[in-house]
C-alpha positions in Angstrom: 68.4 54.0 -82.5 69.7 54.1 -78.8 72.5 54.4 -77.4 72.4 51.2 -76.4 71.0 47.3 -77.1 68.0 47.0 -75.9 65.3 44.4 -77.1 64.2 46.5 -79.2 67.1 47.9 -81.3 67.6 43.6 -82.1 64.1 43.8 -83.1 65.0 46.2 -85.4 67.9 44.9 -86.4 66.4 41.8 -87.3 63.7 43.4 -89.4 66.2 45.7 -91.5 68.1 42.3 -92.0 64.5 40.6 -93.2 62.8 43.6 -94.8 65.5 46.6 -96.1 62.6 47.8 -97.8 60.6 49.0 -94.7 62.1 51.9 -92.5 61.4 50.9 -89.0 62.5 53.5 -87.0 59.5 54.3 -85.6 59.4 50.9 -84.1 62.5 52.5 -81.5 59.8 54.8 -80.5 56.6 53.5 -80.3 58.4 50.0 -79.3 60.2 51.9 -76.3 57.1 53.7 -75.1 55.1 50.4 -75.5 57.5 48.7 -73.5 58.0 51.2 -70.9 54.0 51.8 -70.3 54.0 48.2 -69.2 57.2 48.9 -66.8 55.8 51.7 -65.3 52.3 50.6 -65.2 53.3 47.8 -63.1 55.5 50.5 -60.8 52.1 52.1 -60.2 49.6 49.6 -59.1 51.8 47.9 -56.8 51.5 51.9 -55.0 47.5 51.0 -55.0 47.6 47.5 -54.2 49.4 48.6 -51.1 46.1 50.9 -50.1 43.6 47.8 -50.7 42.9 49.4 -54.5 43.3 48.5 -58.3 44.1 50.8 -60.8 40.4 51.8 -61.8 39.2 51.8 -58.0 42.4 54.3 -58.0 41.3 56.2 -60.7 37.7 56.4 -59.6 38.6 57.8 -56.1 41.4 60.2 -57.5 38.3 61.2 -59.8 36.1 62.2 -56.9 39.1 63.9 -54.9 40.1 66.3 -57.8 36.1 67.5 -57.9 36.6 68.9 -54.6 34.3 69.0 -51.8 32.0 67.4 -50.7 33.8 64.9 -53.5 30.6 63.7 -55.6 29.7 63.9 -59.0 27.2 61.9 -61.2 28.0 58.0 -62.4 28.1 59.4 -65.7 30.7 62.2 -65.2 33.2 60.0 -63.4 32.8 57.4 -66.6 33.7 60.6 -68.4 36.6 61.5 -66.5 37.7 57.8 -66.4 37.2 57.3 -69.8 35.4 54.0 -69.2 32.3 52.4 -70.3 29.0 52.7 -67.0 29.3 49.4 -67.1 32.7 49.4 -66.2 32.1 52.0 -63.7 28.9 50.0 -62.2 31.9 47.5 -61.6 34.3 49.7 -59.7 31.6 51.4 -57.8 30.1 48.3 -56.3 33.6 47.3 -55.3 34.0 50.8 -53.6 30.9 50.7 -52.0 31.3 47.3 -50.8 34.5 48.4 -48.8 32.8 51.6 -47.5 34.9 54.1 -49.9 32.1 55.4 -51.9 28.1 55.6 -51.1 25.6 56.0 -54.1 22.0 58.5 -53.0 19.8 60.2 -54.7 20.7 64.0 -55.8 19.2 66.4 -54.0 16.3 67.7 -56.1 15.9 64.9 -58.5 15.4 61.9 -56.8 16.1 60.3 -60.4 19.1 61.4 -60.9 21.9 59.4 -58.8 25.4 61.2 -57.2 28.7 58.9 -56.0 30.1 60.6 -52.7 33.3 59.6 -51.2 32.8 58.2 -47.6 35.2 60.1 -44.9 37.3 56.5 -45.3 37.4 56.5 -48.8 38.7 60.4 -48.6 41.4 58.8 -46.3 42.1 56.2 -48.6 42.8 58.8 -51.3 44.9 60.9 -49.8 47.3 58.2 -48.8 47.4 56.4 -51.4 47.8 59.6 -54.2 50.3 60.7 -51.7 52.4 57.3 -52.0 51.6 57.7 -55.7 53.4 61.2 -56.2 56.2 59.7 -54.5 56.3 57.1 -56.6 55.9 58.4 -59.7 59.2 61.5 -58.4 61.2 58.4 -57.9 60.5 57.2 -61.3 60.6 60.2 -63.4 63.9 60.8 -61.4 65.9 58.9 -63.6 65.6 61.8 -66.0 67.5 64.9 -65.8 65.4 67.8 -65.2 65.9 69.1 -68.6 65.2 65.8 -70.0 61.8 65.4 -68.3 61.0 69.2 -69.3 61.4 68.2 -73.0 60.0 64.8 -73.0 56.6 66.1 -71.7 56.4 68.8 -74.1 56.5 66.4 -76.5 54.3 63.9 -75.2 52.3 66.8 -74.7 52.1 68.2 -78.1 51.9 64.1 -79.3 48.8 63.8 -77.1 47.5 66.2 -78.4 47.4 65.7 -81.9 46.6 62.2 -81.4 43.5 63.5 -79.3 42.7 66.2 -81.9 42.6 69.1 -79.3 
């Protein structure tokens, strides 16, 4: 349990009080990380609100900046990357396109086959706004001492992973 009373550790409380049969101690865990996905979640889009984006448009255009130039790939390899469904992507890329961040063409060679560039504002965009984002996410990950954040992603990482079978 932690250190401290937090909502959750009266959560538990209350169900070792109702149910002494049921170990909940994993409940401090995934209750904590559950609880501190939605903090920092809203940390981050307020950072991409403040660039005209949502998190997806976000993720879309970080997607197309981390391909490197000339910052394309295929509708189907950013709904990869993104792990969202195309029609979900169909969504974010009209909005993109619609604010001149992102234009759709034909790839060269195969007129069939369709490739999602970032415009020279939406590289702009990008680079501000994952700039503001890395600061962002420093100042929230500085709460931890460095050793602290060192050992909480190794095991997130290691969790991940098993979770993700790789």
């Amino acid at each position: 349990m932690a250190e401290y009373t937090d909502r959750v550790a009266r959560i538990q409380a209350e169900w070792k009080r109702e149910r002494p049969d049921l170990d909940v101690t994993p409940q401090g865990i995934i209750g904590r990380l559950h609880r501190l996905a939605a903090h920092l979640t809203g940390e981050l889009v307020e950072v991409y609100a403040r660039h005209g984006l949502g998190e997806g448009e976000f993720d879309v255009l970080a997607t197309l900046r981390r391909a490197g130039a000339p910052f394309e790939r295929a509708p189907g390899d950013l709904a990869e990357h993104t792990m969202v469904t195309t029609g979900a992507m169909t969504k974010r890329l009209d909005r993109l396109a619609d604010a001149g961040l992102v234009e759709r063409r034909a790839a060269e060679g195969d007129g069939r086959r369709r490739i999602v560039a970032l415009t020279s504002a939406g590289l702009e965009v990008i680079d501000a706004a994952f700039t503001d984002h890395m600061a962002n996410e420093r100042r929230l990950v500085a709460q931890l001492s460095a050793e602290d954040r060192d050992t909480l992603e190794k095991i997130l990482a290691r969790w991940l992973a098993s979770q993700e079978g790789s």
